[in-house]
C-alpha positions in Angstrom: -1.3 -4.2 58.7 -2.1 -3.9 62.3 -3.2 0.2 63.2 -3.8 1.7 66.0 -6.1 4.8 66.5 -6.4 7.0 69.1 -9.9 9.2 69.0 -11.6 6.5 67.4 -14.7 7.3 69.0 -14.7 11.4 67.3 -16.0 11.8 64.4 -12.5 11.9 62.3 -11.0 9.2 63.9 -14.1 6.9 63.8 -14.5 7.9 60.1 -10.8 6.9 59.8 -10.6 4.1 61.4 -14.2 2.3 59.6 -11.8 3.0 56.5 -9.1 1.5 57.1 -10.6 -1.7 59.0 -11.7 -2.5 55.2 -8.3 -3.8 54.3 -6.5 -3.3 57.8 -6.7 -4.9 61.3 -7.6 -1.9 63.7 -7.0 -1.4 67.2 -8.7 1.8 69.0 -7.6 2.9 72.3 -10.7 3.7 74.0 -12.2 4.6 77.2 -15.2 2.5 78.4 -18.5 4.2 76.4 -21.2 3.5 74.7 -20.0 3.8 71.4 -17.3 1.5 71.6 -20.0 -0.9 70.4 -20.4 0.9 67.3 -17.0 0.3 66.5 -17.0 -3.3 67.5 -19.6 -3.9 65.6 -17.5 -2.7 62.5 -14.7 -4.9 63.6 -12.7 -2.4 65.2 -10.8 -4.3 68.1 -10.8 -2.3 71.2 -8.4 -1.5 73.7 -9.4 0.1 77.1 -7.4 2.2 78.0 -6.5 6.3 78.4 -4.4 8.4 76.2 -3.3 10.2 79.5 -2.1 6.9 81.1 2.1 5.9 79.7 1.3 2.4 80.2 -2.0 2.4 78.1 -0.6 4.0 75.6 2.5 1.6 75.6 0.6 -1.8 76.0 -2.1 -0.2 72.8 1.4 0.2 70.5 2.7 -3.6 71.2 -0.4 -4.3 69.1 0.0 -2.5 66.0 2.4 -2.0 63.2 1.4 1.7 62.3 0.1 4.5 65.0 -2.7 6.9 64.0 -3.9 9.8 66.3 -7.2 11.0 65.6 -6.7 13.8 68.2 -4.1 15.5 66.4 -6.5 15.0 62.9 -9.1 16.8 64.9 -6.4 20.1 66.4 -5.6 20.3 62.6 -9.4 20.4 61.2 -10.1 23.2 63.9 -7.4 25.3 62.9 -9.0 26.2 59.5 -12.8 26.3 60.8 
């Protein structure tokens, strides 16, 4: 399955998405920093781009089957702490 992640470079969403690059093909929308090697390196394909920019977003979701935002992972972890 082809998955896109948004947040992939936080530490929820890269923690999700090293997962599920072990039996999926995974996308992260990403702007350009450092630590999108780290990801690559894992085999995380990247996608530059900004989750604040429509057309990003829409060109990042042609290349997946299944959408997960690390953002909204993140909103939900700070609620409790």
């Amino acid at each position: 399955m082809k998955i896109l992640i948004t947040g992939a470079t936080g530490f929820l969403g890269s923690h999700l998405a090293i997962e599920l690059v072990k039996k999926h093909e995974v996308y992260a929308l990403c702007i350009p920093e450092p630590y999108n090697d780290f990801l690559k390196e894992r085999g995380i394909r990247i996608i530059m781009g900004n989750i604040f920019d429509p057309e990003s977003l829409v060109n990042a979701a042609k290349r997946s089957e299944e959408r997960r935002v690390g953002k909204e992972c993140r909103s939900r972890w700070s609620a409790y702490h």
